[in-house]
N, C-alpha and C positions, 0 to 999 in steps of 0.2 A: 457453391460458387467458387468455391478455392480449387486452387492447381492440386494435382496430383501428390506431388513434392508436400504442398502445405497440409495438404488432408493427414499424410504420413506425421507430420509432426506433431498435430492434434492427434493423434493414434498412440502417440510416445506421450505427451502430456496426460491423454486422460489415465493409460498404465501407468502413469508417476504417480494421479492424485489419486488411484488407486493402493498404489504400494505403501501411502502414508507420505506424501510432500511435504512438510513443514513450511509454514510462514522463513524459515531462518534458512532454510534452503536444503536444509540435511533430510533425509528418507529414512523411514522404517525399515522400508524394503531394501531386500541384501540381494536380491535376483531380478533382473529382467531377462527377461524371454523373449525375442524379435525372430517372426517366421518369415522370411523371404521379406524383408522391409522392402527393398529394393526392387525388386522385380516389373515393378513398374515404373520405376523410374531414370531416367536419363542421366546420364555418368554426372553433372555439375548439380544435377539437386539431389544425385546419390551422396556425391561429398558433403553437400549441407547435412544432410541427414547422418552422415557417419561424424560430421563436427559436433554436434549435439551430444551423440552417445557415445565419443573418444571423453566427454567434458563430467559426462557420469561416471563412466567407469576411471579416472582419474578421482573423481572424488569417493571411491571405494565400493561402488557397484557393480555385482559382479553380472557380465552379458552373458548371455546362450543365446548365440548368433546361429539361425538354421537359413542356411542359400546353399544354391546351386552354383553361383557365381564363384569362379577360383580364385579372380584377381580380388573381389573384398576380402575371401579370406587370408590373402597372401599381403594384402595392406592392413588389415585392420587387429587378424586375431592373434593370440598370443599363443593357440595352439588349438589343434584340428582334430576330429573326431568322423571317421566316414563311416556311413553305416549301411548296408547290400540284406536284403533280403530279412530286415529284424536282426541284424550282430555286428557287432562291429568289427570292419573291413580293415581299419589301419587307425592309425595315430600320431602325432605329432609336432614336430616344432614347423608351421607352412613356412617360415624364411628360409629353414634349411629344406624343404623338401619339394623336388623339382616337380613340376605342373604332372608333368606326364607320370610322375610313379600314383600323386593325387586321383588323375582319370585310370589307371590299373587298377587302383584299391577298390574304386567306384563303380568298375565293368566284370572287376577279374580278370581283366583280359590282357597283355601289351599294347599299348599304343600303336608299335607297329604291325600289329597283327595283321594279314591282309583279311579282305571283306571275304565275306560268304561265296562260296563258289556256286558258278552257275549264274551268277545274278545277271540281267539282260544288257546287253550290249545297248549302246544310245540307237534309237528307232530315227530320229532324224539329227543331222550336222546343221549347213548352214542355207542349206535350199529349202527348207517345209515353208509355207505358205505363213507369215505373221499374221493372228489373229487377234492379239491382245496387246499393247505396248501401255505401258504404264512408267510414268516420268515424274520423278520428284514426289509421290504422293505423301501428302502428310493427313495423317487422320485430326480427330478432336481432341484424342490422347494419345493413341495410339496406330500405326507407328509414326515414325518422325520424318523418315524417309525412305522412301522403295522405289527402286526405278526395275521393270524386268519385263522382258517380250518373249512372247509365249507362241511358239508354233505347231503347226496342224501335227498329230499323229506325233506331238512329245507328251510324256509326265514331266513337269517342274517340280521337283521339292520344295520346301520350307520347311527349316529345321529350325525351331527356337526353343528357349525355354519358357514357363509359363509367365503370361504377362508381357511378354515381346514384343505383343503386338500381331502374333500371324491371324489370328482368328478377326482379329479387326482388320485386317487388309484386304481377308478374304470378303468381307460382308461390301468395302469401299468397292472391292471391282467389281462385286454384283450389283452394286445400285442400292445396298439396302441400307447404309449410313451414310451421310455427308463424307466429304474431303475437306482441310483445310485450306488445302492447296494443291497444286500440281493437276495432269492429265492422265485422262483414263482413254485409250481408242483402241471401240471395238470393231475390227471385221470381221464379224461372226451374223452371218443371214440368218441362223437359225437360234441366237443371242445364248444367252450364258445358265446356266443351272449350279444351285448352291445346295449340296449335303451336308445340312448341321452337325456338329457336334453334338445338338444338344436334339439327340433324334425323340427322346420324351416330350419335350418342350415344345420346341419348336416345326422337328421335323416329320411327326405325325400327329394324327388324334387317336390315339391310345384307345377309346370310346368305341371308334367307327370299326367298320368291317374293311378287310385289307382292299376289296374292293374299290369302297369309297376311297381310302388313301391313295393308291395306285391311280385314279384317275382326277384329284386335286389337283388343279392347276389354273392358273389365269385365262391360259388358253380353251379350257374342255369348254363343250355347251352346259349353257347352266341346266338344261333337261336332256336325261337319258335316259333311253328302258332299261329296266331293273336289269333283263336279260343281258342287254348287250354289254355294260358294267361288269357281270360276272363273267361272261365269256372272255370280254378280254384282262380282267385280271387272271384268270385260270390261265392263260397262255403264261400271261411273267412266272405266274409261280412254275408253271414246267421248264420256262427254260432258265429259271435263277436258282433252280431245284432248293426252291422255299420249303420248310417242311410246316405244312396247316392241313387242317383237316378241309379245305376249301374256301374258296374268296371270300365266302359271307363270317370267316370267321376273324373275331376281334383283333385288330393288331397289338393290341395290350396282351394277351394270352399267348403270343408267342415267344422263343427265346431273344435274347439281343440279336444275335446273328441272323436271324429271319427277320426281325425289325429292320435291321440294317440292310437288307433285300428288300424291301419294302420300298424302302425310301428312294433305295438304288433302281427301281424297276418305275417309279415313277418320274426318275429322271431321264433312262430311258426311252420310255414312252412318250415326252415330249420331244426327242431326238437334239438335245441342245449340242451345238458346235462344241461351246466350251463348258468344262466342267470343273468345276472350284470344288475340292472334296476336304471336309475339314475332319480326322479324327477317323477316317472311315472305318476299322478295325476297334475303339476302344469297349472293353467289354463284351467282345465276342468269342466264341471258342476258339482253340487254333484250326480245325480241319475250317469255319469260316470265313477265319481270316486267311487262309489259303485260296479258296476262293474269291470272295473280293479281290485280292490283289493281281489274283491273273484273268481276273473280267475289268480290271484298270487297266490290265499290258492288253487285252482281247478290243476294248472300245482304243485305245490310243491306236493300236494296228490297223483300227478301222477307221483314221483319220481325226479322231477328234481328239483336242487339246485338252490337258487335263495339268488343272494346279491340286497338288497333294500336299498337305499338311498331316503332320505327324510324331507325336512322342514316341514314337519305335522309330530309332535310329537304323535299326537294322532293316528296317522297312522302306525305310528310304532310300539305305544304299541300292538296295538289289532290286527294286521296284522304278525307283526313277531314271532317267537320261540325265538331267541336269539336278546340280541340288544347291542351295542357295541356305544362307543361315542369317538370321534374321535375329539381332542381335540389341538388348536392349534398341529399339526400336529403330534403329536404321536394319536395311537387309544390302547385307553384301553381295558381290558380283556372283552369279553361279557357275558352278566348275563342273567339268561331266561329273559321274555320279563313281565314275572308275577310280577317279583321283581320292574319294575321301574314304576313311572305315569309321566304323559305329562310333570309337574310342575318337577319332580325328576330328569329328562331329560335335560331340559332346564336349573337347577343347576349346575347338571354335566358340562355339555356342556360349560356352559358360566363361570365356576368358574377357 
């Protein structure tokens, strides 16, 4: 029943009455460890929570603070540690050392580096048809605030970091959690289609034959001959160039990357106007995430609106029209996709 903010500080208390608390107030414990405390929390109960543990480490405690966020580390630590690939990237004092050398150590890359070439020019400006308008929306935690309108034959981005809030926004504009507030209006005749992230979970059964998955929907009849089932999943798999030994085989047995065709091919086949895609790429190899991404430019060319969410910054750049950063839990204005680079993103994002 507690807020967000308060759960975090029962999270610091019971690591206290773990480390050896005393009645007298002093600690056994010479180390705390906090992983991303923050990441779910909004900037004024991020400060309560850094009041707390500015109140230890005065009393001789030493923190190992792990976030993504630049500005905590530039307010609170007393010195920085970045780490790329298992080794450590750089070092040092954050008050002396400017955001942007921070995001190089963190990329490899400069700041100004420009993006990937080749990436696709924005598919619609300010005439495509609005399908989606979304105002003020506040979730039950997350996000706080999003306002963004989504037009026929665009990809939208969402860039955040974990905890933001995107994966909750995305589920609010399908209908699949509450709002606390604010408007959702859809003009989409043929309504909206949501690709989980969590395509184990939630966005297949693992059990069934790709079949049966490809044809799960609210909309299908609840009875169909076994044949007509396998015929038309045989069609997705030829043209999402699935690799299965045929329809009737389990979607648990396949790679991630054909799972993620799977899922793709049953949205698809209900033909939804708008397409919410959360994660579409994680866990797949690269020749499939190659794929995916230009059967995202392939359906958006074909008219349909498509919100992408995404940890691959670079996926975002060269993939979307507009890209929008979603930021401990408000999401700011989106900017063509021309304007920002992977390193530019990840500032946004994390500052």
């Amino acid at each position: 029943e507690l807020g967000v903010a308060d759960q975090q500080l029962v999270e610091l208390a019971r690591a206290l009455a773990q480390g050896g608390l005393r009645e007298d107030g002093r600690l056994d414990a010479r180390l705390l460890v906090l992983d991303e405390p923050t990441s779910s929390l909004g900037h004024d109960d991020a400060a309560r929570l850094f009041d707390r543990i500015r109140a230890l480490r005065d009393a001789g405690l030493a923190v190992l603070l792990v976030t993504h966020f630049l500005a905590d580390v530039r307010a609170h630590a007393d010195r920085y540690t970045v780490l790329r690939d298992g080794r450590v990237a750089g070092e040092g004092d954050p008050r002396e050392t400017e955001p942007a050398q921070i995001v190089r150590e963190m990329l490899g890359r400069a700041l100004e580096e420009a993006r990937a070439s080749g990436a696709p020019e924005a598919a619609t400006q300010d005439g495509g048809e609005v399908v989606l308008d979304a105002r003020d929306v506040a979730g039950v935690s997350r996000p706080e605030r999003a306002s963004l309108t989504l037009r026929r034959g665009e990809i939208l981005g969402i860039a955040g970091l974990v905890g933001s809030g995107r994966t909750e926004l995305l589920r609010i504009l399908a209908g699949l959690d509450p709002r606390r507030s604010g408007t959702v209006t859809l003009r989409a005749r043929r309504g909206v289609g949501l690709l989980s992230e969590d395509r184990g979970g939630e966005g297949l059964m693992l059990g069934r034959s790709i079949a049966e998955n490809v044809w799960l929907s609210p909309r299908a009849p609840r009875v169909a001959a076994p044949a007509s089932l396998l015929a038309e999943a045989a069609r997705w798999i030829e043209r999402l160039a699935i690799r299965a030994r045929g329809p009737d085989q389990r979607a648990g047995e396949l790679s991630g990357g054909n799972q993620q065709k799977v899922q793709i091919a049953r949205l698809l086949r209900e033909d939804f106007d708008v397409l919410l895609v959360d994660e579409p790429t994680r866990g797949i190899d690269v020749a499939s995430k190659a794929q995916v991404l230009s059967l995202l430019r392939e359906l958006a060319g074909a008219g349909k609106a498509i919100v992408l969410v995404s940890s691959q910054l670079d996926e975002l750049v060269t993939t979307c029209d507009r890209v929008a950063v979603l930021r401990r839990g408000i999401l700011e204005p989106p900017r063509p996709a021309s304007s920002w680079t992977e390193a530019s993103l990840l500032l946004e994002a994390s500052s």
